[in-house]
C-alpha positions as CSV (number, residue, x, y, z in Angstrom):
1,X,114.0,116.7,-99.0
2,X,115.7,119.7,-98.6
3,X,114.9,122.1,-95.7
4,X,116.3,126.1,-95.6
5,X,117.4,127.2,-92.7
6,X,116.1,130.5,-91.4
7,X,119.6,131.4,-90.7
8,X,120.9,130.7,-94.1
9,X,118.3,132.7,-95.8
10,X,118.8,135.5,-93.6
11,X,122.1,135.4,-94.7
12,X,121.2,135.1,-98.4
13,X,119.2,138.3,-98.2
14,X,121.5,140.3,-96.3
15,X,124.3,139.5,-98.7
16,X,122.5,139.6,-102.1
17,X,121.0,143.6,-100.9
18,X,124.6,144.1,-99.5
19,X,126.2,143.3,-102.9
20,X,123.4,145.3,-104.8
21,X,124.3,148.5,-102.9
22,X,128.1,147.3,-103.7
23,X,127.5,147.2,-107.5
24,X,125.4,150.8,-107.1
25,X,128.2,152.6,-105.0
26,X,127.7,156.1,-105.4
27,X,125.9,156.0,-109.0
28,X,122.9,157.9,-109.7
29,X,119.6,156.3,-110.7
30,X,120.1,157.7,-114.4
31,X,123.1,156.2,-114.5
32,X,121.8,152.6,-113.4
33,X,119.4,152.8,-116.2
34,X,122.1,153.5,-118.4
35,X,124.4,150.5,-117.2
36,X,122.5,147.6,-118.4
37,X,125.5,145.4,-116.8
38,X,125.6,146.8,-113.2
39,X,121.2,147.1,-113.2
40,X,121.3,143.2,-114.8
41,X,123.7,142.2,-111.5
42,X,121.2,145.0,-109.4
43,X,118.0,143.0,-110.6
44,X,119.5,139.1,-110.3
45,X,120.6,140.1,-106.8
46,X,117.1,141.2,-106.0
47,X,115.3,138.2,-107.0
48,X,117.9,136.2,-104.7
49,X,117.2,138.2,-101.9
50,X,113.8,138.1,-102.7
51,X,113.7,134.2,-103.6
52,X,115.2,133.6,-99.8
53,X,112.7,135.0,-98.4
54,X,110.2,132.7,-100.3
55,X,112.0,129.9,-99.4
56,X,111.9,131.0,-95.8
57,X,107.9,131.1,-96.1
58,X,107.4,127.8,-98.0
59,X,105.2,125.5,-95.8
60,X,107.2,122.7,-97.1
61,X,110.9,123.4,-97.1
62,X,110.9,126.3,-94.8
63,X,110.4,128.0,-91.5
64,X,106.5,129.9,-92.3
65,X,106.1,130.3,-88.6
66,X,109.4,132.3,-88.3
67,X,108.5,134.2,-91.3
68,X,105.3,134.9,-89.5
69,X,107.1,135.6,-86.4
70,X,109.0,138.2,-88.2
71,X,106.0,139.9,-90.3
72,X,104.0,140.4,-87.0
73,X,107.0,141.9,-85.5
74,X,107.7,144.3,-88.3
75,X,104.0,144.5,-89.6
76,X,105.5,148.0,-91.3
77,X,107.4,146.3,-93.7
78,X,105.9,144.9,-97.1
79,X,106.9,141.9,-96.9
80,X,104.7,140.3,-99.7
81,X,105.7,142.9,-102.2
82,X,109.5,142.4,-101.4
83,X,108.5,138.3,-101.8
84,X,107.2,139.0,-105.1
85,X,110.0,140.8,-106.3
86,X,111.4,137.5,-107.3
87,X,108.7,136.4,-109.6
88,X,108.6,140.2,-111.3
89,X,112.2,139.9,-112.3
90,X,111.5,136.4,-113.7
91,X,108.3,137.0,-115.5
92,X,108.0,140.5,-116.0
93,X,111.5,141.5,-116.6
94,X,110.5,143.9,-119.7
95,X,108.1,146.0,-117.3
96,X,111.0,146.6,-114.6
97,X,111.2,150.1,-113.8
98,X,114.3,151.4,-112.7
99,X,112.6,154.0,-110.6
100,X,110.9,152.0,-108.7
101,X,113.8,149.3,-108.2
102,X,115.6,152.6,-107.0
103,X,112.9,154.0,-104.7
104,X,113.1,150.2,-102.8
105,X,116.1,150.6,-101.8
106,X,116.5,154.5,-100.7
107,X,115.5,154.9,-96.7
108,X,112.0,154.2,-96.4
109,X,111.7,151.5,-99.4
110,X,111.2,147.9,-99.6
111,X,114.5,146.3,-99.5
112,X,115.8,148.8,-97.0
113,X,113.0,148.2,-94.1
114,X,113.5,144.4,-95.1
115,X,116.7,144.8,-94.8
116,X,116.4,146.4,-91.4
117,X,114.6,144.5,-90.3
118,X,116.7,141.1,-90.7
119,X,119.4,143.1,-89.2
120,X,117.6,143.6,-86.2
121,X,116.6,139.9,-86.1
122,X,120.4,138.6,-86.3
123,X,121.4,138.8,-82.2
124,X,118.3,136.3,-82.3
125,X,119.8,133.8,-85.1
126,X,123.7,134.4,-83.9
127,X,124.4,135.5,-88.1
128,X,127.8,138.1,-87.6
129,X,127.0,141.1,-89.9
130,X,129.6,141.6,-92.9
131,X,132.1,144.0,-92.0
């Protein structure tokens, strides 16, 4: 059976929003809707971040009591709506809307707070930030 390590999906969210705000660079949000390639890598990269965190909460092949840990730490942070993100791409890819995709990760939005957050949990799980 296999079991995710906290540290690994830490390190799978970290580097799937890191590469997402790679592909973005300095483009605007018109021009993400616009690119269907760079908002198709924007929205897989998403669901992987978001799909690590799933696998951190899953009672079977994760760790739901660091998860836990975490969300009553940073009890600001909607963590269930970024964990769902996953299953939105998958299942409701036609109702994506860009805006919204955008807002999540300007300061202030989803991915960003997760995002911070994680970052703020890495001196605990010894995971070196990208340079």
């Amino acid at each position: 059976m296999r079991k995710y390590s906290p540290q690994q999906c830490f390190a799978d969210i970290l580097s799937n929003i890191e590469t997402v705000r790679h592909y973005i660079g300095d483009m605007t949000m018109n021009e993400l809707e616009d690119d269907n390639k760079t908002l198709d890598a924007v929205l897989r990269r998403l669901e992987n971040a978001s799909e690590a965190y799933s696998r951190l909460c899953d009672k079977e092949h994760g760790t739901p009591e660091i998860a836990q840990d975490i969300e009553a730490r940073y009890s600001g942070v909607p963590w269930r709506k970024f964990q769902s993100l996953a299953n939105r791409c998958r299942h409701d890819y036609d109702l994506i809307d860009v805006g919204i995709i955008w807002q999540s990760l300007e300061p202030g939005g989803t991915t960003t707070l997760v995002e911070k957050a994680i970052r703020k949990e890495l001196p605990l799980w010894d995971i070196p930030p990208k340079a």
